[in-house]
C-alpha positions as CSV (number, residue, x, y, z in Angstrom):
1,X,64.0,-49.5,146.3
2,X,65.4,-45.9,145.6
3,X,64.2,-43.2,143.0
4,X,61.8,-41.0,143.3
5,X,57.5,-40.7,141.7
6,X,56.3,-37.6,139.8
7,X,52.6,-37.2,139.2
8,X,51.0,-36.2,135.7
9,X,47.5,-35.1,135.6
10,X,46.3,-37.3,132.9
11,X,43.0,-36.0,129.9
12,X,41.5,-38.8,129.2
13,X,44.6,-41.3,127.7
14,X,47.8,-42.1,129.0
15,X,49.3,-39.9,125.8
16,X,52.8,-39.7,125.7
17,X,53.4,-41.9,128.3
18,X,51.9,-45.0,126.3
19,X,55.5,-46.4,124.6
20,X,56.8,-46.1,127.8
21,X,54.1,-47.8,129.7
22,X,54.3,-50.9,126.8
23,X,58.0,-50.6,127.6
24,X,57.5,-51.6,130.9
25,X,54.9,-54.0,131.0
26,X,57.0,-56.2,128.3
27,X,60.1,-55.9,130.5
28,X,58.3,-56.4,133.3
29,X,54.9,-58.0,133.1
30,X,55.1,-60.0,130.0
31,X,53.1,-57.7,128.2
32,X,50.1,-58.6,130.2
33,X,47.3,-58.5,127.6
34,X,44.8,-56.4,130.5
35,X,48.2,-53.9,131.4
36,X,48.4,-52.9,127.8
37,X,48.2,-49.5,126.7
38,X,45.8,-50.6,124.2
39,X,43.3,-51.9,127.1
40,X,44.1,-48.6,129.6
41,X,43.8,-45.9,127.1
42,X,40.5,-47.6,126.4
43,X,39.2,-47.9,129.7
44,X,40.1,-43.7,129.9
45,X,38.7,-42.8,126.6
46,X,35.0,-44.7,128.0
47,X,35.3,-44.4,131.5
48,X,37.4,-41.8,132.8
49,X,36.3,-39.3,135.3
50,X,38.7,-36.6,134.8
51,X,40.5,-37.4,138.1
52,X,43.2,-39.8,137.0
53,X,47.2,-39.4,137.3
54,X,49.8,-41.0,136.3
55,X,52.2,-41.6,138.7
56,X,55.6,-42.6,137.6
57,X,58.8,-43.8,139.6
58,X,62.3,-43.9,138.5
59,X,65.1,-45.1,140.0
60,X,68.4,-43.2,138.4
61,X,66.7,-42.3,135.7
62,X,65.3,-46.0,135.1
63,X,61.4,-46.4,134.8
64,X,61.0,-48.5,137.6
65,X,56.6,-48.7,138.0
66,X,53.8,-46.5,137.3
67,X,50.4,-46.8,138.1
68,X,46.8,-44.5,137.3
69,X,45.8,-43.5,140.8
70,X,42.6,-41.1,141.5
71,X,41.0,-39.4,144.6
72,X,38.4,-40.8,146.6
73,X,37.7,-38.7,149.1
74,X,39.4,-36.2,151.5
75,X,42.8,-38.2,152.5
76,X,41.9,-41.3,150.6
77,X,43.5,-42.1,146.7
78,X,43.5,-45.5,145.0
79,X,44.3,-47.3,141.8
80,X,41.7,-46.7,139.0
81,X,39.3,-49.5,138.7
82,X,36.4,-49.1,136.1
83,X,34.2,-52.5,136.5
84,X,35.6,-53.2,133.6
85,X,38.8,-53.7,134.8
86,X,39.6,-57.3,136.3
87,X,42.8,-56.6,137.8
88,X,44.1,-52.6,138.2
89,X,46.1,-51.2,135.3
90,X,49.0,-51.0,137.3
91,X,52.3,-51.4,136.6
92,X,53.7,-52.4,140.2
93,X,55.7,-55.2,140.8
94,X,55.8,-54.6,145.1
95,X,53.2,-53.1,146.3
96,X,55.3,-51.7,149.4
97,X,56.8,-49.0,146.8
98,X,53.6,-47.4,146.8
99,X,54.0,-45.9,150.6
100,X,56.5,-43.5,149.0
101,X,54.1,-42.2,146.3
102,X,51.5,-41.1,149.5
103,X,54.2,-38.0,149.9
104,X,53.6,-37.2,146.2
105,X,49.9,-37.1,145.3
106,X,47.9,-33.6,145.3
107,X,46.8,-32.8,148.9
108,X,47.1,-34.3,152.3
109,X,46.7,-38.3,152.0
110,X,46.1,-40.8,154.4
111,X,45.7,-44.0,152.5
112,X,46.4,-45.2,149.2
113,X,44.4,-48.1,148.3
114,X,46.1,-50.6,145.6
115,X,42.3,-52.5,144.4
116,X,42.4,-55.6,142.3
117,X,46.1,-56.4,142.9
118,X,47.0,-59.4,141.3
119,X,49.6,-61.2,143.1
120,X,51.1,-62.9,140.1
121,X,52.3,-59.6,139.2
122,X,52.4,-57.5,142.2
123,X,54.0,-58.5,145.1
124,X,51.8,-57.9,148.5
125,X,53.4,-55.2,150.7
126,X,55.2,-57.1,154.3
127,X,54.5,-54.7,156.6
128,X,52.9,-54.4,160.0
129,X,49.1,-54.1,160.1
130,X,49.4,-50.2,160.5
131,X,51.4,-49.5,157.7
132,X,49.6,-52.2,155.0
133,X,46.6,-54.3,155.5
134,X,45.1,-56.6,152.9
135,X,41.9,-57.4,152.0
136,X,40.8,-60.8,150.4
137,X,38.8,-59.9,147.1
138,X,38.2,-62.9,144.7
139,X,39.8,-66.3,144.2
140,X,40.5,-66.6,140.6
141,X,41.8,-70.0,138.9
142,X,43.7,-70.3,135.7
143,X,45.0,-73.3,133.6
144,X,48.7,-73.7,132.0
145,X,48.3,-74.8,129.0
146,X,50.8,-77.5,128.6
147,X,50.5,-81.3,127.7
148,X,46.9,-82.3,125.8
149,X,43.7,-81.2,126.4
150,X,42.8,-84.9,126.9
151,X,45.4,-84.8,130.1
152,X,44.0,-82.2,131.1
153,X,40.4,-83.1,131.0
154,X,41.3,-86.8,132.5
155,X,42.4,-84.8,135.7
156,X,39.0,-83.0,136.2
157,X,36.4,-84.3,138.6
158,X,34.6,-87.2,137.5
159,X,31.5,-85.4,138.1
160,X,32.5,-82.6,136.1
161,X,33.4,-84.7,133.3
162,X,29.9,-87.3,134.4
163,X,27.8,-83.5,133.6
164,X,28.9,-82.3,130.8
165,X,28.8,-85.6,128.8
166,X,25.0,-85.5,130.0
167,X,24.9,-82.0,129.1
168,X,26.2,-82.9,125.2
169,X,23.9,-86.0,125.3
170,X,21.0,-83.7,125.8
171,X,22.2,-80.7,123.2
172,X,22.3,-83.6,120.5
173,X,19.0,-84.8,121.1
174,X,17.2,-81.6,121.2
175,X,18.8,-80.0,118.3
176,X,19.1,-80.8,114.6
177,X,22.7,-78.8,114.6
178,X,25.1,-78.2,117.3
179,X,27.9,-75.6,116.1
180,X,30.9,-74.1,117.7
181,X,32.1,-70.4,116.0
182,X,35.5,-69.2,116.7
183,X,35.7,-65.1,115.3
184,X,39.0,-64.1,115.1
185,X,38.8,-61.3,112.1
186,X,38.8,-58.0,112.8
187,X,36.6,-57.2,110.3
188,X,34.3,-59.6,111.8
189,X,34.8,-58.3,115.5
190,X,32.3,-55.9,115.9
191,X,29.5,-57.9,114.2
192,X,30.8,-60.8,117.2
193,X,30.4,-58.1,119.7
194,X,27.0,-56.8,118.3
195,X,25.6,-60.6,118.8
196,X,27.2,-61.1,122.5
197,X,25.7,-57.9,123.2
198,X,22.4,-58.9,122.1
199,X,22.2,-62.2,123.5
200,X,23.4,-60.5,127.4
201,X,20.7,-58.0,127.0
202,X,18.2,-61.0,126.8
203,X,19.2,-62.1,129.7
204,X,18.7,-60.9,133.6
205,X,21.7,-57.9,132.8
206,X,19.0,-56.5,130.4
207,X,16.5,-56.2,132.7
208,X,18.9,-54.5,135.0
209,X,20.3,-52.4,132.5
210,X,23.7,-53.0,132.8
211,X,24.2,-55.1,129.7
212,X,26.2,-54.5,126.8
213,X,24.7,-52.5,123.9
214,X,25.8,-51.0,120.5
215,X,24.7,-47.4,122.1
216,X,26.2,-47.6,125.3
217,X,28.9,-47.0,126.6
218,X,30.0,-50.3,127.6
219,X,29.2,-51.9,124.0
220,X,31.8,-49.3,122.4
221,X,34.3,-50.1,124.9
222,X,34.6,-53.5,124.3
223,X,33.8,-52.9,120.3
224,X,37.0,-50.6,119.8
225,X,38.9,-53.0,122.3
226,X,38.0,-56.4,120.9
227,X,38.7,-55.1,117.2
228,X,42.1,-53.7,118.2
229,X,43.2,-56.7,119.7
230,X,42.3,-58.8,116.8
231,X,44.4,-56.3,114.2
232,X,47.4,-57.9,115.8
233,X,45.9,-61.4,116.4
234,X,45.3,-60.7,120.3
235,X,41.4,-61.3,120.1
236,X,39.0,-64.1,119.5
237,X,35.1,-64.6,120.4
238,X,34.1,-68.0,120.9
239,X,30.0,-69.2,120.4
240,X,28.1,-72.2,120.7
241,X,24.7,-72.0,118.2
242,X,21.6,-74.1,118.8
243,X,20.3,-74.7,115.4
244,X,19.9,-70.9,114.2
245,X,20.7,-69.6,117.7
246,X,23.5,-68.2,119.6
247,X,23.1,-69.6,123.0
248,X,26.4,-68.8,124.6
249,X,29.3,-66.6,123.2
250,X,32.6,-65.8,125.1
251,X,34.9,-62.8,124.6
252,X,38.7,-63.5,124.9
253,X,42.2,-61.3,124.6
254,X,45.5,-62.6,124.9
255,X,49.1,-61.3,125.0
256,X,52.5,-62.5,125.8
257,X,52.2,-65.5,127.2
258,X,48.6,-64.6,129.0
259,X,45.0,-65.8,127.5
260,X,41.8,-63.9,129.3
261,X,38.7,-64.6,129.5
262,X,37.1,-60.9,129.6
263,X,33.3,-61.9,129.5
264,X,30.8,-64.5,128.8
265,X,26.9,-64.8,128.7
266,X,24.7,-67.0,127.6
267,X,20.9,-67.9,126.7
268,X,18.8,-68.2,129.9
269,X,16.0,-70.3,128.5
270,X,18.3,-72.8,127.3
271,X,19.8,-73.4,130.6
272,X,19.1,-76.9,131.3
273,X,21.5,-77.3,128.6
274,X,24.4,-75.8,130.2
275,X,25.4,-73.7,127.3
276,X,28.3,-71.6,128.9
277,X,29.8,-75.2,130.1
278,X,29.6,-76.7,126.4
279,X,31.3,-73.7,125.3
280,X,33.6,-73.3,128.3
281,X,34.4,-76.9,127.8
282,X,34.9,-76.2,124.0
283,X,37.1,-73.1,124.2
284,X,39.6,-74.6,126.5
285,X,40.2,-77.8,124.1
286,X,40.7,-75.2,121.2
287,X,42.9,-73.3,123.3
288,X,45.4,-76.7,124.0
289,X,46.0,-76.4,120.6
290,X,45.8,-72.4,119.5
291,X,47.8,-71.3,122.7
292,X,49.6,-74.2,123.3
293,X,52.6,-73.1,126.4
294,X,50.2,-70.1,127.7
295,X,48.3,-69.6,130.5
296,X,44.7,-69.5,130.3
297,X,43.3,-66.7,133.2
298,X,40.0,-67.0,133.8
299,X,39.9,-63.4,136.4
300,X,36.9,-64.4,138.4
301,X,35.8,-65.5,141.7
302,X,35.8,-68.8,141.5
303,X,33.2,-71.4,143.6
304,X,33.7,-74.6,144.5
305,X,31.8,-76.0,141.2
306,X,34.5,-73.5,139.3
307,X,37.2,-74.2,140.7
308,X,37.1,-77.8,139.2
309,X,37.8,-76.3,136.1
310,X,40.8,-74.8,137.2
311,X,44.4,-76.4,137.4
312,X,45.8,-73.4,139.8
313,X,44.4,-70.8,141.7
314,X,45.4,-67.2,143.8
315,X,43.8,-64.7,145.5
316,X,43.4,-61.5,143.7
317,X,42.8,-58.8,146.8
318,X,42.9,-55.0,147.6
319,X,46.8,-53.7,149.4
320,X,45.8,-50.5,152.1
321,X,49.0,-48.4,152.1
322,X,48.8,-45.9,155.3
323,X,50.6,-42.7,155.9
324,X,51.4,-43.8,159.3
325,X,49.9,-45.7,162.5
326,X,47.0,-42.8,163.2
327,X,46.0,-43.4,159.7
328,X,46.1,-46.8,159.6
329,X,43.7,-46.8,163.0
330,X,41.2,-43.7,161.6
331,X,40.8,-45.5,158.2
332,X,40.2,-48.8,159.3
333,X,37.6,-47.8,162.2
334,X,35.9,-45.8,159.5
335,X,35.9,-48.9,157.2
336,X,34.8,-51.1,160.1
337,X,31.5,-48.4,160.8
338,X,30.4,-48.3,156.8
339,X,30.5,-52.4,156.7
340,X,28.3,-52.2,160.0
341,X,26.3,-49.9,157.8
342,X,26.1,-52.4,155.3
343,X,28.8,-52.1,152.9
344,X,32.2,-50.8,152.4
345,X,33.1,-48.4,149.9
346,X,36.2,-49.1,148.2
347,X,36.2,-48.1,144.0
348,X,34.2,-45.0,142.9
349,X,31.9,-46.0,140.3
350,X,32.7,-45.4,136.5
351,X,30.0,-47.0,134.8
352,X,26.5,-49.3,134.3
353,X,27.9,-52.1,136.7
354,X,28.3,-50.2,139.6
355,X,26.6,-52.0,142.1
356,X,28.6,-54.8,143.4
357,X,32.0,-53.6,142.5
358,X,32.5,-51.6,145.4
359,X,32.6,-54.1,148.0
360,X,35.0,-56.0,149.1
361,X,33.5,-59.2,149.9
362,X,32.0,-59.6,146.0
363,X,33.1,-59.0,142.0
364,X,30.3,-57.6,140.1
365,X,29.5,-59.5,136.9
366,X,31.9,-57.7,134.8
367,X,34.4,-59.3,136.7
368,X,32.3,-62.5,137.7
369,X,32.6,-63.6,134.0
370,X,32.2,-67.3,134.4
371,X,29.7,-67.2,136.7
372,X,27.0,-65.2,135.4
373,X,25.2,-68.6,134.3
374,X,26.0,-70.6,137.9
375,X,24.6,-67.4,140.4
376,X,22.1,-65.6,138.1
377,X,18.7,-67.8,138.3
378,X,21.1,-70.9,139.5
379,X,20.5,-72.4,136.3
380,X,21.3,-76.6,136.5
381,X,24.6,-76.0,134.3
382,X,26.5,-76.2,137.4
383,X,25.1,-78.9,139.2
């Protein structure tokens, strides 16, 4: 493709570029509900570090792709990525037009690394090793929500289905009242929000500190985003109560034809219950019926027991764009000595969860959001 990029420094929103941004990811992304403006300005506005541009291509006069790309390190740019961020907001259906943008950012630049590329929507670069390489990040699993719910379930693993009927069994027994709440209000929203963020700071992400909380910075993010998605319908929290207590809650956007699941938690003492399965189980049944004809995108790393949930699945991975061969060789023996050291660095960190979502062998939890239950304390919901 022809055209030409230009670079904007950008202060904190996307600004004046926002219309056109929306214009382009309804033409075409769908209108993606995690590439709309209202989702990237958000992520700036909380987690912005002052380094971001925009970059914008054109092709005769067209808007053709843009993308929010910020500096790494001397020669190395890539796509911004706050944890919060399950796929990049980037608006770049082939990834192989970013090689032209390396001429265009601030600075000499080696490599442009495109993180969190979902393939859906952004077509890997073909290229030889030394001028793209690709790097295997998370296999995520979504379900097309066609047909029943009672289809859908018939086709699941009989030892799925065998588990959670135990799992129900057991919830009835110990419990005088077994409720499902469905918040869609966005009146309601932040009160919804308030309670997930309580109930994960409970849990092991409280004792870590990187839990969701009214007076931090994560809590307001998804606060203002959860309640600006439900002023247009585009938001819903889903939770499961125990008599007079929340035990699992689920936090969900949609758009176009695209349901997310953004982020779930759940009570840790009531794991033998499997909470965040009864809910998970719950929420896609609703869904059959709410969202009938979308797609449901659960934007995690899936495992094997996960992926029995799932009706399709794809690899969500990083794209290394390189200057040229000498590049291509000096980045990737650099990247080769830092995972010798332990580790390879490949998103700057923007806030709490910074831990894990720099590698590129794991998702932290943000965007691990079904299986905080199934890896933290291995609780028996997944067995």
């Amino acid at each position: 493709m022809s055209g030409s990029w230009s670079v904007h420094k950008l202060d904190g929103t996307l600004g004046g570029f926002a219309a056109q941004w929306d214009q382009l990811n309804a033409s075409e992304f769908a209108c993606h509900p995690l590439l709309d403006s209202r989702f990237v300005d958000a992520l700036l506005r909380h987690f912005s570090q002052d380094m971001e541009w925009l970059a914008v291509h054109r092709v005769d006069g067209r808007l053709a792709a843009m993308c929010i790309v910020t500096r790494r390190r001397a020669g190395v740019w890539q796509t911004f990525l706050p944890s919060q961020a399950q796929i990049a907001p980037s608006l770049l259906k082939e990834a192989a037009l970013g090689r032209s943008l390396i001429d265009k950012l601030p600075g000499f630049v080696g490599v442009l690394d495109l993180l969190c590329q979902d393939p859906a929507f952004s077509k890997p670069a073909q290229a030889p090793w030394f001028r793209s390489t690709f790097e295997h990040h998370a296999l995520t699993i979504s379900i097309p929500l066609r047909g029943s719910f009672d289809d859908y379930w018939t086709a699941r693993a009989k030892k799925l289905a065998s588990n959670l009927r135990r799992y129900e069994r057991r919830a009835a027994g110990d419990f005088s009242k077994v409720r499902f709440a469905h918040v869609t209000s966005a009146a309601e929203m932040p009160a919804a929000v308030a309670r997930y963020a309580a109930l994960e700071s409970s849990g092991w992400k409280g004792a870590q500190g990187t839990a969701l909380s009214p007076d931090n910075e994560q809590g307001r993010f998804y606060s203002e985003l959860m309640t600006s998605y439900a002023e247009s319908g585009g938001a819903a929290v889903f939770e499961l109560w125990f008599d007079q207590d929340l035990v699992a809650s689920r936090l969900v956007i949609r758009g176009g034809g695209t349901v997310v699941f953004l982020k779930t938690t759940y009570a840790e003492h009531y794991a033998k219950h499997a909470p965040g399965r009864l809910l998970l189980k719950h929420t896609i049944e609703q869904m059959f019926s709410d969202y009938a004809g979308q797609t449901l995108e659960f934007y995690t790393d899936a495992d094997h027991e996960l992926q029995s949930w799932g009706a399709e699945s794809r690899v969500i991975g990083h794209i290394s764009l390189y200057r040229n061969c000498i590049a291509a060789v000096a980045y990737q023996l650099l990247r080769r000595a830092r995972q010798s050291r332990g580790g390879r660095e490949v998103a700057t960190p923007h806030a709490e969860e910074q831990n894990t979502v720099s590698q590129f062998t794991a998702l932290d939890s943000a965007h691990m959001p079904l299986l905080n239950e199934g890896h933290q304390g291995k609780d028996k919901s997944s067995s």
